[in-house]
N, CA, C and O atoms as CSV, one atom per row, in Angstrom:
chain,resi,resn,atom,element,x,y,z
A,1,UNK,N,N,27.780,-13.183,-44.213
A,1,UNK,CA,C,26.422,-13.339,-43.723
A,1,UNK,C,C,26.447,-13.284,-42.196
A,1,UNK,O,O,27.266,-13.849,-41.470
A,2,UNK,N,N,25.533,-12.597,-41.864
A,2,UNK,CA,C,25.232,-12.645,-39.992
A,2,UNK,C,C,24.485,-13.621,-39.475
A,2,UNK,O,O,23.299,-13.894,-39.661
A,3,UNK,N,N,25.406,-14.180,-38.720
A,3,UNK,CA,C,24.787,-15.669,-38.043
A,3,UNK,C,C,25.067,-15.114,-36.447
A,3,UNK,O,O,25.835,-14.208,-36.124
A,4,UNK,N,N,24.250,-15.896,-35.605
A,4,UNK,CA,C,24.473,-15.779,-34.137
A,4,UNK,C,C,26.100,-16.078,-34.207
A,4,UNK,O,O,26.855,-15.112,-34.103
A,5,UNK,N,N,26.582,-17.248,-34.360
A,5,UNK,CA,C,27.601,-17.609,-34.801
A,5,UNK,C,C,28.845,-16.408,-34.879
A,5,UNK,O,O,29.587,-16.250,-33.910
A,6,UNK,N,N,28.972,-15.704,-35.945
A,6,UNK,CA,C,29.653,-14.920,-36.626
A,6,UNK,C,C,29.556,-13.446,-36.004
A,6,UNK,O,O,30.413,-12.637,-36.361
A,7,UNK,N,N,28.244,-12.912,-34.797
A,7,UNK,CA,C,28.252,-12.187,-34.416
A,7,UNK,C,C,29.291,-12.487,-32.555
A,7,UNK,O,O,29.955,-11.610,-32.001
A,8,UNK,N,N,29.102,-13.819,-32.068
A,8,UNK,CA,C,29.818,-13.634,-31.272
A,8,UNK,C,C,31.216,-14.000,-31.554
A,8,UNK,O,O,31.843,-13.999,-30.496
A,9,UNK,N,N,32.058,-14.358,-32.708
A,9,UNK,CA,C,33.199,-14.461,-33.059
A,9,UNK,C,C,33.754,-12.583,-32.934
A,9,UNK,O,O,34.849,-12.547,-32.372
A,10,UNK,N,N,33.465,-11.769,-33.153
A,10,UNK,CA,C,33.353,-10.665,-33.608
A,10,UNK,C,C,33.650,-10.230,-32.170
A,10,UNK,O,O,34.721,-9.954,-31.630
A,11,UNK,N,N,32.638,-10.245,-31.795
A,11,UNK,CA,C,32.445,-9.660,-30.141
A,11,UNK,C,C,34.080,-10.594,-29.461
A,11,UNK,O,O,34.853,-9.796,-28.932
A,12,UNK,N,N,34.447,-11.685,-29.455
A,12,UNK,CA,C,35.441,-12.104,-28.880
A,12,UNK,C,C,36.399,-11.693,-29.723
A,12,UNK,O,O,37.494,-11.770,-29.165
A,13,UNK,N,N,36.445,-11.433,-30.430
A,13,UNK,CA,C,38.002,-11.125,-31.604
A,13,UNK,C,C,38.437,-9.485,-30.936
A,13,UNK,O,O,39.517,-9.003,-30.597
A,14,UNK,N,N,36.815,-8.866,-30.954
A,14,UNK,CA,C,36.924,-7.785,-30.405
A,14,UNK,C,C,37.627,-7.706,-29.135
A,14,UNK,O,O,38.664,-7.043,-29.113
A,15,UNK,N,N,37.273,-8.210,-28.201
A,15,UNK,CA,C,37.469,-8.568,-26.556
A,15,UNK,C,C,38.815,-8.353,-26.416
A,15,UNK,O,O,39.294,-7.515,-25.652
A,16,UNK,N,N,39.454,-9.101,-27.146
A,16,UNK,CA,C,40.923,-9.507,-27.319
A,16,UNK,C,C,41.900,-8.519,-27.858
A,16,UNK,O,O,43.089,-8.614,-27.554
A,17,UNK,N,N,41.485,-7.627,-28.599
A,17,UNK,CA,C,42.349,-6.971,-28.935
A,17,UNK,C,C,43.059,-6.159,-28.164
A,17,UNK,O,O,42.788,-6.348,-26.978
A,18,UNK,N,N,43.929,-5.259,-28.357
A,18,UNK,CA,C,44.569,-4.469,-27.296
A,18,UNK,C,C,44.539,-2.734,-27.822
A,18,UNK,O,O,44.955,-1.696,-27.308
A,19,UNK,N,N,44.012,-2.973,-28.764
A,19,UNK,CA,C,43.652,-1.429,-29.504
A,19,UNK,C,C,43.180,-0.151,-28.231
A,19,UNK,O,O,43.526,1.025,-28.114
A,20,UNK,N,N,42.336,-0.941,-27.485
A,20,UNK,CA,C,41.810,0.066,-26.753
A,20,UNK,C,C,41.996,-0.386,-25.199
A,20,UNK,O,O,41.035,-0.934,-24.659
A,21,UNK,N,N,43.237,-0.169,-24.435
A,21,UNK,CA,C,43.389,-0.844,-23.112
A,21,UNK,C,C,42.994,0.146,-21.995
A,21,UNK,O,O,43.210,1.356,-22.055
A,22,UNK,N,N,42.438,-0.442,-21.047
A,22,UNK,CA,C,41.801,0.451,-19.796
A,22,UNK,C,C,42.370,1.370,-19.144
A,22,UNK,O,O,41.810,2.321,-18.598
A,23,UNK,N,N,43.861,1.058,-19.179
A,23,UNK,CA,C,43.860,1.885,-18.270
A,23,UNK,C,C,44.364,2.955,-19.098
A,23,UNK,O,O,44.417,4.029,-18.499
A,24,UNK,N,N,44.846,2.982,-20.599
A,24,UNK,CA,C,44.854,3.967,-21.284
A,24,UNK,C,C,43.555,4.975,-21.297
A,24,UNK,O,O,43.494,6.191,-21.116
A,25,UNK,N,N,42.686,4.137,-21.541
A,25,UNK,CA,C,40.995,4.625,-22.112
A,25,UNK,C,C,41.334,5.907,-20.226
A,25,UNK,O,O,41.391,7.131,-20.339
A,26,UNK,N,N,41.382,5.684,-19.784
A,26,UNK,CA,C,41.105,6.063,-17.848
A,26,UNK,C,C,42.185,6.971,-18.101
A,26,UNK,O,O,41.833,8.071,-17.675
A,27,UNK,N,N,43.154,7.018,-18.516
A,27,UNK,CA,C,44.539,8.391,-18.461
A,27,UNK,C,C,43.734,9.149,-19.249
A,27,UNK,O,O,43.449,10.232,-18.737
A,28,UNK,N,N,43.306,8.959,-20.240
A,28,UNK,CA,C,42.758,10.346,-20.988
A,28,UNK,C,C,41.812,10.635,-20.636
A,28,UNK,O,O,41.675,11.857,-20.694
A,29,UNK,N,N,40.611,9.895,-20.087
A,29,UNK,CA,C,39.292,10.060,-19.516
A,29,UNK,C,C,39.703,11.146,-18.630
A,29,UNK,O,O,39.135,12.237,-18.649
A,30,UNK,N,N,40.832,10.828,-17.730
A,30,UNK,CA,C,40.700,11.978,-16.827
A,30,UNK,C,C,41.102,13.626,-16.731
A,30,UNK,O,O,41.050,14.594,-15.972
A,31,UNK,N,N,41.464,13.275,-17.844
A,31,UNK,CA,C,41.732,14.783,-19.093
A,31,UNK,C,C,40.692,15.760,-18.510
A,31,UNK,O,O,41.025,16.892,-18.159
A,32,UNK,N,N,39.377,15.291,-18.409
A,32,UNK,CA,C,38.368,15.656,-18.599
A,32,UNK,C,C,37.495,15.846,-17.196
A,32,UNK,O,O,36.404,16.404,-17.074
A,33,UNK,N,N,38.202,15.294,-16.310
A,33,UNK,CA,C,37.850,15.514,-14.839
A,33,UNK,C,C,37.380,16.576,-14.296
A,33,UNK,O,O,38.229,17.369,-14.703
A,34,UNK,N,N,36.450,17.388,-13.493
A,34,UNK,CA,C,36.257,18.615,-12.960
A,34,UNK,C,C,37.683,19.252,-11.954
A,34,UNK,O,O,37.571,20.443,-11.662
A,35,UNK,N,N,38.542,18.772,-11.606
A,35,UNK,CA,C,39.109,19.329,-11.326
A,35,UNK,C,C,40.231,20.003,-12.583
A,35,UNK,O,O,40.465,21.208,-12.684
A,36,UNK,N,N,40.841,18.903,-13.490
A,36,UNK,CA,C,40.999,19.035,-14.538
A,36,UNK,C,C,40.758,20.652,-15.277
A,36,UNK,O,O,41.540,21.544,-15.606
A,37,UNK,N,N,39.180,20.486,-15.338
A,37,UNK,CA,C,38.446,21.427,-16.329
A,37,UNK,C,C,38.673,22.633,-15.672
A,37,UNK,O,O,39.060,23.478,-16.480
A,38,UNK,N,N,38.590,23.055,-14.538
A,38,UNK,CA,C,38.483,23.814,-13.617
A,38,UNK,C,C,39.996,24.641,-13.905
A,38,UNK,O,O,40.111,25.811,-14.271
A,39,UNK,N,N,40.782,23.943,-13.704
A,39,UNK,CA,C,42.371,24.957,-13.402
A,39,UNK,C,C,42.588,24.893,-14.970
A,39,UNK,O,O,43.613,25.545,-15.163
A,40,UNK,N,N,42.078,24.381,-16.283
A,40,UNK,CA,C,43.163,25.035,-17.074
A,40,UNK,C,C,42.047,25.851,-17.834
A,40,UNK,O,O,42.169,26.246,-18.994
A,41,UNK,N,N,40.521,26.131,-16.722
A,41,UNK,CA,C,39.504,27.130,-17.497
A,41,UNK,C,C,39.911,28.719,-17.019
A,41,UNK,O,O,39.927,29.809,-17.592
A,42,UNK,N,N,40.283,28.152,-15.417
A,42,UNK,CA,C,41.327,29.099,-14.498
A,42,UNK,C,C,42.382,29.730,-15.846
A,42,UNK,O,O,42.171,30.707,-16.564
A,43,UNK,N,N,43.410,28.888,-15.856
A,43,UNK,CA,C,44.423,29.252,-16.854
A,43,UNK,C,C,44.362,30.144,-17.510
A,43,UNK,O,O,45.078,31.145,-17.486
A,44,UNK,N,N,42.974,29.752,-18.593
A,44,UNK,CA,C,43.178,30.268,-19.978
A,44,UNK,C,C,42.657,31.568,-19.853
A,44,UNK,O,O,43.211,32.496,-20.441
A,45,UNK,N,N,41.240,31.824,-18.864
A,45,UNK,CA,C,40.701,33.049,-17.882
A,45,UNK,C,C,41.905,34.057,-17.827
A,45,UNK,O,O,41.975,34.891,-18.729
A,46,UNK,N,N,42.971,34.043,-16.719
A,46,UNK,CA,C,43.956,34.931,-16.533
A,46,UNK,C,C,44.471,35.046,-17.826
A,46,UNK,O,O,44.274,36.099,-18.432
A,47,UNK,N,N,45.178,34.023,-18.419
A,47,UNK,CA,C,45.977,34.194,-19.840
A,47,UNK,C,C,44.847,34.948,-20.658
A,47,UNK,O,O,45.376,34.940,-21.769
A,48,UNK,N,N,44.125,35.333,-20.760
A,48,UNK,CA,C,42.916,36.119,-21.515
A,48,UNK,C,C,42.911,37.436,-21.198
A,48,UNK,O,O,43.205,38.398,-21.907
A,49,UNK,N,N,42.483,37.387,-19.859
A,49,UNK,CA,C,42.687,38.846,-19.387
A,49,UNK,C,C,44.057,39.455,-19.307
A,49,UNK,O,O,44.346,40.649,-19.229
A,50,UNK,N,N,44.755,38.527,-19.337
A,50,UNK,CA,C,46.538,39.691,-19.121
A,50,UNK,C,C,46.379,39.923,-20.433
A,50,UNK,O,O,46.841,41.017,-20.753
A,51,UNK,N,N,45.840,39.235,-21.430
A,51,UNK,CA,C,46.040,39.656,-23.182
A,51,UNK,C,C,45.480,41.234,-23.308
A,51,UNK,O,O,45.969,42.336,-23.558
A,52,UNK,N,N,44.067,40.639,-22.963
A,52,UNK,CA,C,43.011,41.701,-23.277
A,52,UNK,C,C,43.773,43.459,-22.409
A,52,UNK,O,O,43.992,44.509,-23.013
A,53,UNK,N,N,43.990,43.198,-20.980
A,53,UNK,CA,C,44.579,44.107,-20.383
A,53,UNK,C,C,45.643,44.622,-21.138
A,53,UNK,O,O,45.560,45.849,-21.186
A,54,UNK,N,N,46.598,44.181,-21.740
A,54,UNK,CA,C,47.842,44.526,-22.101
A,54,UNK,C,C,47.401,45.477,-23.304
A,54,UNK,O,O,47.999,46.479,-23.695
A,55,UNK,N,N,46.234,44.944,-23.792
A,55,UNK,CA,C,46.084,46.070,-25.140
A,55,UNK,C,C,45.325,47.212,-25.076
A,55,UNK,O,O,45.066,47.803,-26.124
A,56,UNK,N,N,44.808,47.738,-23.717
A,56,UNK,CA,C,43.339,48.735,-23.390
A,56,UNK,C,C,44.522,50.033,-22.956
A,56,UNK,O,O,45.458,50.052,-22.157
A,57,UNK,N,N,43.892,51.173,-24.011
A,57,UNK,CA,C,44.424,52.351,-24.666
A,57,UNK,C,C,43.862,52.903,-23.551
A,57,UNK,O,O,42.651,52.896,-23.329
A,58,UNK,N,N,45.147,53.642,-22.455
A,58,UNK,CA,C,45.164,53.915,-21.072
A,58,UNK,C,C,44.361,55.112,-21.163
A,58,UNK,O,O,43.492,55.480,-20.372
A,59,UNK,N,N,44.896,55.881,-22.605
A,59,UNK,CA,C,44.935,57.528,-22.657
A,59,UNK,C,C,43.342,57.773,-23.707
A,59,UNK,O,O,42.918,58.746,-24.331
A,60,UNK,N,N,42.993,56.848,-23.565
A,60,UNK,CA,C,41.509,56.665,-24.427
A,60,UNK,C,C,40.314,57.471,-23.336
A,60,UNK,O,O,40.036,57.127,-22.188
A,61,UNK,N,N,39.682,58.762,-24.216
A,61,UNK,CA,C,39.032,59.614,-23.499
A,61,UNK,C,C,37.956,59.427,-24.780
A,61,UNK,O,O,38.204,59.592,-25.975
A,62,UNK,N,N,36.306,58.915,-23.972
A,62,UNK,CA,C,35.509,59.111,-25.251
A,62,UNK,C,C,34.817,60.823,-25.467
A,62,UNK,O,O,34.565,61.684,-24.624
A,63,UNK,N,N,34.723,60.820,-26.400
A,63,UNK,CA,C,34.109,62.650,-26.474
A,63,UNK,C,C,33.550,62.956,-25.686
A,63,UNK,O,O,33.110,61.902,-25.227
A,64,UNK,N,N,33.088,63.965,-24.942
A,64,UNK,CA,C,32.439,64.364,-23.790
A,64,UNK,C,C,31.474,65.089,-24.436
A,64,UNK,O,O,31.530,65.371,-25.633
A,65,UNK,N,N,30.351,65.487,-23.490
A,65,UNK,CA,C,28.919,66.307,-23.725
A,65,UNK,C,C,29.644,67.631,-24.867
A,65,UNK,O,O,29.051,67.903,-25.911
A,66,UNK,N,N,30.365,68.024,-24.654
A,66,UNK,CA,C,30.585,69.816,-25.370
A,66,UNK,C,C,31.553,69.273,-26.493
A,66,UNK,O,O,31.320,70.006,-27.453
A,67,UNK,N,N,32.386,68.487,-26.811
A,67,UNK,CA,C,33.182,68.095,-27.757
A,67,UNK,C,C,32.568,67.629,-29.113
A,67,UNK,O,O,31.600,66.891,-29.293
A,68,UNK,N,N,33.726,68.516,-30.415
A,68,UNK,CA,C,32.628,68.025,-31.369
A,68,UNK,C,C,33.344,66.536,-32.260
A,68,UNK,O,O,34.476,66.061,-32.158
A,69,UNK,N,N,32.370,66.163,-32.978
A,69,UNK,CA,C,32.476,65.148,-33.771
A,69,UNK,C,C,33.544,65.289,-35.241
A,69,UNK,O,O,32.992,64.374,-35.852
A,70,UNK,N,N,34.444,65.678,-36.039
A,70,UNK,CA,C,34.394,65.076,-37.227
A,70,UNK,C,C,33.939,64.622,-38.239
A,70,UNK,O,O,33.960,63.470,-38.673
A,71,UNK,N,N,33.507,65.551,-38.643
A,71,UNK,CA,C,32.682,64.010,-40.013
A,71,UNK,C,C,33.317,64.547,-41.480
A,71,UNK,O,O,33.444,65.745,-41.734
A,72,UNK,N,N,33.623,63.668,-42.226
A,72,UNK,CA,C,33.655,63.536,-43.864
A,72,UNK,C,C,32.300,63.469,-44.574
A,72,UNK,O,O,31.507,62.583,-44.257
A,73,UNK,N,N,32.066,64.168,-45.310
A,73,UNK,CA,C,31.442,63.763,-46.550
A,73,UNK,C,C,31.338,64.428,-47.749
A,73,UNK,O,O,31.509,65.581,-48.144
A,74,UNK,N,N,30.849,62.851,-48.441
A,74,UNK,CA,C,31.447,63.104,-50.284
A,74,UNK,C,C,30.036,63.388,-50.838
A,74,UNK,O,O,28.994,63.198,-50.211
A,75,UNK,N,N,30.124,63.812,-51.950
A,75,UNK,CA,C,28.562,64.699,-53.089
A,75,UNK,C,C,29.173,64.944,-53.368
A,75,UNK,O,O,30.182,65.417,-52.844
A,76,UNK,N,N,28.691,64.614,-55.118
A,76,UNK,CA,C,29.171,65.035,-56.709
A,76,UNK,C,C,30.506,64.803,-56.406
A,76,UNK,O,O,30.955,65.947,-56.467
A,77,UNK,N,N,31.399,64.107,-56.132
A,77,UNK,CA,C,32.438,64.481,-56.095
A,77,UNK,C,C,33.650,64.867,-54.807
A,77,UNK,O,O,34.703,64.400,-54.374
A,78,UNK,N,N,32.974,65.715,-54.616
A,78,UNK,CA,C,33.157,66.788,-53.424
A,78,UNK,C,C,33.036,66.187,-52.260
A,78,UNK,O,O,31.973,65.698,-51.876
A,79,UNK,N,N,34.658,66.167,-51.267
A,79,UNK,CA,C,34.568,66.074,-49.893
A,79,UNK,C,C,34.281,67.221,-49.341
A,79,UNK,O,O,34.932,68.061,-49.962
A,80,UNK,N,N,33.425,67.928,-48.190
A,80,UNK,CA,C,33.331,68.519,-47.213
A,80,UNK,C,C,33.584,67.768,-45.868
A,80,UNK,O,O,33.186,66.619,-45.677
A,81,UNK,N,N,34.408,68.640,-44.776
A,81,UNK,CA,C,34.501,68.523,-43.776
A,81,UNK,C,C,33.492,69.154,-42.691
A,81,UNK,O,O,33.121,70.312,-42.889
A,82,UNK,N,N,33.051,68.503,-41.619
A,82,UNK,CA,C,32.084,68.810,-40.922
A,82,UNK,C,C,32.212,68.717,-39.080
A,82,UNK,O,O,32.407,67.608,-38.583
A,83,UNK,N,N,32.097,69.832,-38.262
A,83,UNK,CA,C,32.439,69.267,-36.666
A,83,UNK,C,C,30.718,69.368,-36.991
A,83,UNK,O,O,30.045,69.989,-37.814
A,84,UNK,N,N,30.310,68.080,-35.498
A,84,UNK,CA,C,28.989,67.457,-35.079
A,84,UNK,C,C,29.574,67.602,-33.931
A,84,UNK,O,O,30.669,67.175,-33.565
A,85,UNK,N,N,28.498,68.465,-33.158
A,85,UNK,CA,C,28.121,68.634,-32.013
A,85,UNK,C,C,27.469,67.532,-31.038
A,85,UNK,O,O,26.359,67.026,-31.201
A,86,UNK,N,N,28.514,67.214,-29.826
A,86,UNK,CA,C,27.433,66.000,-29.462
A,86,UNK,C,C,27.230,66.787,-27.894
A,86,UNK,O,O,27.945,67.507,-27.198
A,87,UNK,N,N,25.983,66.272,-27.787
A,87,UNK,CA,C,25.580,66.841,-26.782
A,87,UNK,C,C,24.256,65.354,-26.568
A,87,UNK,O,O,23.889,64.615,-27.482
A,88,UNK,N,N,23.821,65.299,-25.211
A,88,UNK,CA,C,23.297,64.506,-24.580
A,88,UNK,C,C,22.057,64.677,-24.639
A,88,UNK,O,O,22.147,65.517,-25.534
A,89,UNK,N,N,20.355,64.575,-24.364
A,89,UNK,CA,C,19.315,64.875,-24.216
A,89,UNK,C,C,18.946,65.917,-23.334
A,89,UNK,O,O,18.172,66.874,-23.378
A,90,UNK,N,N,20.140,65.191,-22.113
A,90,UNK,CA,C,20.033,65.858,-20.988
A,90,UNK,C,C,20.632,67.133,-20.497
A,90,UNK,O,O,20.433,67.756,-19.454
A,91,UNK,N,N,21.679,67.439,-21.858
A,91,UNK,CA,C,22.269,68.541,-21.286
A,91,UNK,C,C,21.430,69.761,-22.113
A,91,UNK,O,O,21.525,70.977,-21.945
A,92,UNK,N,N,20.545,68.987,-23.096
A,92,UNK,CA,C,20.203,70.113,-23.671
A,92,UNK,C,C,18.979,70.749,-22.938
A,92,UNK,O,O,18.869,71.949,-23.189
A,93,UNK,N,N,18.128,70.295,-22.179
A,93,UNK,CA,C,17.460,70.654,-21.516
A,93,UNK,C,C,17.291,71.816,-20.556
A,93,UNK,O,O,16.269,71.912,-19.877
């Protein structure tokens, strides 16, 4: 049962314990510090981009205005092969 009583036993039993000590609670708090946040957002930034960089296909040319397309397609059965012409709005003009 909750008595005034029984609620501040609680609160002092609490007080006392050592479960949660300050200056622990304050080492990890500062985990979280702006300077903290800052250099390992830094970090992970570069470590991202050297990833991303390391994998971008040097010799990667996208089709140009006069180059044609490829295409597959299936009916009844039947694959046909197909070049698609790509051309721009502007070049057709």
């Amino acid at each position: 049962q909750q008595t005034p009583q029984s609620i501040c036993q609680a609160i002092e039993e609490f007080e006392r314990t050592t479960l949660w000590p300050a200056e622990r609670i304050r080492a990890h708090a500062m985990g979280f510090d702006t300077a903290h946040f800052r250099a390992n957002l830094a970090s992970y930034v570069q470590q991202a981009w050297a990833e991303h960089t390391n994998h971008i296909d040097l010799d990667y040319q996208p089709y140009s205005d006069k180059q044609k397309l490829p295409l597959t397609s299936s009916r009844n059965g039947q694959t046909t092969a197909t070049a698609v012409s790509l051309t721009s709005p502007a070049t057709e003009r």
